[in-house]
N, C-alpha and C positions, 0 to 999 in steps of 0.2 A: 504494500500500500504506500505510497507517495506521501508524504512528510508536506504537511500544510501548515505552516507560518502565518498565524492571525495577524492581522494589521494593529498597529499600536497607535490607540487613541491621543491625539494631538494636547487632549486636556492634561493626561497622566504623564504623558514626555516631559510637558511643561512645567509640572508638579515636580516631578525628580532634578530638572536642570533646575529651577528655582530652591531645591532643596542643598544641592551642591552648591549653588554660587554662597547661601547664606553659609554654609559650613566652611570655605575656603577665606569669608571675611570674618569668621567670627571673632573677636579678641580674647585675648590669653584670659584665663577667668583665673582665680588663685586657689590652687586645690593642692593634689600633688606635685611635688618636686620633679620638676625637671634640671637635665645637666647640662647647658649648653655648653659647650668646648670650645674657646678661641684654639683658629687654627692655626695659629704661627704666624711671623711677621708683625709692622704695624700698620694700624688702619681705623677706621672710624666705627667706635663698639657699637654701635646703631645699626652699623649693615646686616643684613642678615647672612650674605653669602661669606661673613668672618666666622662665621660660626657653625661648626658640622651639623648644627639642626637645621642650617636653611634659614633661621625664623629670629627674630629682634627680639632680646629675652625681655622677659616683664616679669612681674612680683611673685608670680610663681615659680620662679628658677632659682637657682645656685649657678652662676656662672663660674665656671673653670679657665682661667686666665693663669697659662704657665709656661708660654713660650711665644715670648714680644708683648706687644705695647696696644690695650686698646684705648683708646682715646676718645673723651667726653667732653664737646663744647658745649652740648646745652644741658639742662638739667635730666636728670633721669630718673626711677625710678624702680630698681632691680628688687627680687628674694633676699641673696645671698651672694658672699665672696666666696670663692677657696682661689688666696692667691698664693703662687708658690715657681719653683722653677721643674720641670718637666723633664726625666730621663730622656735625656738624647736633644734637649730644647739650644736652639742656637743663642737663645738668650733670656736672660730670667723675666718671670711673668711679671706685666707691669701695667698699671690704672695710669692715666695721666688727662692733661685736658686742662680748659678754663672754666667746665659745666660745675654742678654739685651731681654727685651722686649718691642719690640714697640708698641703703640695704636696709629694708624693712622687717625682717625677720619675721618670726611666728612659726608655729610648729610645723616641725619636720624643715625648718630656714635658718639652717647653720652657718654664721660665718666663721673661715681659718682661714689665718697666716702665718706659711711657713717659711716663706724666703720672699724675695722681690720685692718690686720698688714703688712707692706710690708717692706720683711727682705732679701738681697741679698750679699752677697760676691765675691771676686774675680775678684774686678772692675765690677760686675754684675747692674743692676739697671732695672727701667723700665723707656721712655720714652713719651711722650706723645708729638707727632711731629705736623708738623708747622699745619694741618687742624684741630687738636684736640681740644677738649672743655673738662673741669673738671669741678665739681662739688665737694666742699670737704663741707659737710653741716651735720646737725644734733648735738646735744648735745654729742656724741660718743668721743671717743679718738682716733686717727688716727695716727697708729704707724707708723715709718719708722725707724726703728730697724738696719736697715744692707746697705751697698750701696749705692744706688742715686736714687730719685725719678730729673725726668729733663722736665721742660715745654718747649715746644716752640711754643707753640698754645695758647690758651686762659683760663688760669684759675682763679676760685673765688672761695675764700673762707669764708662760707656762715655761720659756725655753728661749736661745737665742738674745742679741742684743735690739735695740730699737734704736736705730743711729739718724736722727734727726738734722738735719741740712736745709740750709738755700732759705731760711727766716720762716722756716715750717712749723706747726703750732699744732701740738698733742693735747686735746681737748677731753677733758672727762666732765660733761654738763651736769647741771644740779638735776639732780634723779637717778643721775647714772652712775653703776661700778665698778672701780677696778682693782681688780686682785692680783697683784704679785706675788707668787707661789715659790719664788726660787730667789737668789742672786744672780743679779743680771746689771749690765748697765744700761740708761739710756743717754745714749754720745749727744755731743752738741758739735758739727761742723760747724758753726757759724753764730749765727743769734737765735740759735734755735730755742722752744718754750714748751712747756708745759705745763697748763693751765687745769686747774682741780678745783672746780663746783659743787662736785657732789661727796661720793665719800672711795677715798683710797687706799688699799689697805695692803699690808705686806703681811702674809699670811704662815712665811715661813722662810727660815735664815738658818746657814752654817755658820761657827763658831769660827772668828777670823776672818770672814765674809763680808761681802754686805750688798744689798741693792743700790746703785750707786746712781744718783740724779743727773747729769753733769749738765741738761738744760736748766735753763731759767724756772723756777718752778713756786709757782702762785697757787698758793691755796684759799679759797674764800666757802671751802665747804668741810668735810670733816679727813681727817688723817689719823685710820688707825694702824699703829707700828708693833702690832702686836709681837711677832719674832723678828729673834737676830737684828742686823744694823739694817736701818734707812738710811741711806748718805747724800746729804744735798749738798752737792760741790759744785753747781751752779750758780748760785745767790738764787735771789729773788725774794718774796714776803708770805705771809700767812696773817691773815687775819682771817681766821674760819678757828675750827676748833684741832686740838691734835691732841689722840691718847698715846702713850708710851705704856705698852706690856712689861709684866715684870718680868726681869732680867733681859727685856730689848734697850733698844737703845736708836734715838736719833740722832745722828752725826752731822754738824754744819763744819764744812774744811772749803777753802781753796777760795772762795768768793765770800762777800760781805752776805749777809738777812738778814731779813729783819718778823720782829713780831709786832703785830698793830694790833693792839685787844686780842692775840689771841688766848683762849681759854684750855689749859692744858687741864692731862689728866691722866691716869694711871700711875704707877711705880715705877717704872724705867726710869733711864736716865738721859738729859737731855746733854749729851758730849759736846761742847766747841770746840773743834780739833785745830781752827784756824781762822785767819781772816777776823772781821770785824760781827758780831753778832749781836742786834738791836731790839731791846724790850723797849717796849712803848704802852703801856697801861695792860701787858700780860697779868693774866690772873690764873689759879690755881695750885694744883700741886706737883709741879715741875721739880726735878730734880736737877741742878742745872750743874757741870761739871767745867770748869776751865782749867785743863791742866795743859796745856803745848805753849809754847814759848812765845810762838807767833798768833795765839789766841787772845782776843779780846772781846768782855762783855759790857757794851756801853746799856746807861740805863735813860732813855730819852725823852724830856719834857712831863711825862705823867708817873705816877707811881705805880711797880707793877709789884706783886704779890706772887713768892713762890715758897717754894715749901726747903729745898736746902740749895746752898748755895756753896760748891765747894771747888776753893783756888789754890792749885799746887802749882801754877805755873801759868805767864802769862798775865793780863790784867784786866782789872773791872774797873769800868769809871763811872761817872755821870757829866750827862750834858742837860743845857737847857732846864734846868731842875729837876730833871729826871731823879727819882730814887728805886729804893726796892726796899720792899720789907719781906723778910724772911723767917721761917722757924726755927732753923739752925745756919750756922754758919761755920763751915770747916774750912782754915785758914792754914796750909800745909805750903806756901810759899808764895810768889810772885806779887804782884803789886794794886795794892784798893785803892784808889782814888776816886771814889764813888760815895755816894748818900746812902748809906744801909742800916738799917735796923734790923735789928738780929735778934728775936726772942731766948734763944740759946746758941755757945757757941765752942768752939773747942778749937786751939791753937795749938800745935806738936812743937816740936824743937827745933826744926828748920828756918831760916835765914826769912825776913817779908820785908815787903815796903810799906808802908801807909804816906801814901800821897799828899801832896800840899792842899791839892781840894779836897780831901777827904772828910766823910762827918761820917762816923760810927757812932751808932749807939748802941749799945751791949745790954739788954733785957734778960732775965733770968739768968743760968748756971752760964757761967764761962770758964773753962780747963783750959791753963795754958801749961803744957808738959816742958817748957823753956825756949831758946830760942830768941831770937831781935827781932 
């Protein structure tokens, strides 16, 4: 019998191509994760044909950028990063541009950084907004070269340096957090910053160690130093809050800081290993230590309140009527020329100065074991 082929109604043909045209315009909806894959080289992250999907990623994705340079002029709005450098990549993965790019996260929209470079101008940057998680881990170098990398979600940093270049600004906004889990540095090529809004915490430290600041680093939100050293060898200020764990320790070395009202708190101890280090109406129970040679603690304009104050090396002064009033005061050498009240105090047998500006007043028990 012969094979007879019905004719196909003009209405239902019509039906199916109109059904295909709206499935080939539909936009990215945000569901499950996709992977888009920069293919190598550089080029404009917007294309689609940069990307083994064919397709311009959108807030459903995690883009993989790890061998060359995609590049963002205008603003965007992506999932996820995983930037990094790619076995066999002729060059490490890298974000750049004058756009902002955001990574919005939300579940199953992981961002990680484990090498490569993220380089932006023009007030350009990437942000990583309030549902986002980061990831900066591995032994790698983790550029930020150009513009602003800016958290407002959840980040940790796990592994590897953050070496900061070209007047780029490491941003942790108010609501946002960052956990340093290890000793690490983050470098300063240039005028680089590091600015903390929200709350910063160093979560864990080897003995002889330390996480070590060396940008600029402005605190106007909370700083907890729970383990091991925090080292701010960049300068910069804090007027937000800072707790010191017991038996941690925060270290200022190598550049001037200062503290403007800020409100300390924990047991640790707050090390000046060098440089010039400025209280300005500090309050709480700070343990403040100046023992290096090259160390100075000026007290400026206002009174600040801390709970021990101990110089074995190195000097304390005051300016501008600055004072400090104190619980104890251990006095094991170098030089006071400062406004200090001292509720208790204890002086060993080593060699001191008391300064021509000096005004001491000595409240309760004072131990002097001998010594000038």
């Amino acid at each position: 019998m012969p094979l007879r082929l019905q004719p196909v109604h003009r209405p239902l043909l019509s039906a199916c191509f109109a059904v295909l045209t709206v499935c080939a315009y539909m936009p990215t909806l945000k569901g499950a994760a996709g992977k888009p894959t920069w293919t190598g080289g550089n080029g404009n992250g917007t294309t689609p044909g940069k990307w083994d999907t064919n397709t311009r990623p959108g807030q459903a994705d995690i883009v993989h950028v790890g061998n060359g340079a995609a590049k963002y002029t205008s603003d965007e709005s992506i999932g996820a990063l995983e930037l990094t450098t790619d076995t066999g990549a002729t060059a490490p993965g890298k974000i750049e541009g004058t756009g902002t790019v955001t990574f919005v996260g939300g579940a199953g929209l992981a961002s990680s950084w484990d090498s490569g470079e993220i380089s932006f101008s023009s007030g350009g940057g990437v942000v990583f907004d309030t549902g986002a998680t980061l990831t900066i881990a591995t032994g790698s170098s983790h550029k930020l070269s150009g513009g602003s990398l800016t958290n407002k979600g959840s980040a940790s940093w796990e592994g590897g340096s953050i070496d900061i270049s070209g007047g780029a600004t490491f941003s942790n906004n108010a609501g946002g957090t960052f956990t340093a889990g290890f000793d690490g540095t983050v470098s300063n090529g240039g005028s680089a910053s590091f600015v903390n809004a929200g709350t910063f915490t160093k979560s864990a430290g080897a003995a002889g160690s330390a996480t070590d600041i060396r940008a600029v680093f402005t605190n106007t939100g909370s700083v907890n130093a729970n383990a091991g050293t925090l080292k701010l060898s960049g300068g910069g200020s804090s007027s937000g809050s800072i707790a010191v764990g017991n038996g941690a320790k925060l270290q200022i070395a190598s550049n001037n800081y200062t503290f403007d009202t800020t409100a300390f708190s924990g047991s640790g101890t707050v090390e000046l290993a060098g440089a010039t280090t400025t209280f300005k109406g500090a309050s709480g129970n700070a343990k403040v230590s100046v023992n290096a040679s090259g160390a100075a603690a000026e007290f400026d304009t206002s009174a600040s309140t801390l709970d021990t104050l101990t110089l074995g090396s190195g000097t304390v002064s005051s300016t501008n009527s600055g004072s400090a009033s104190v619980t104890s005061l251990q006095w094991n050498g170098g030089t006071l020329n400062a406004k200090v009240t001292s509720a208790g105090s204890t002086f060993d047998d080593t060699a001191k100065s008391l300064g021509a500006s000096a005004d001491l007043t000595l409240n309760g028990n004072t131990s002097w074991s001998g010594g000038t």
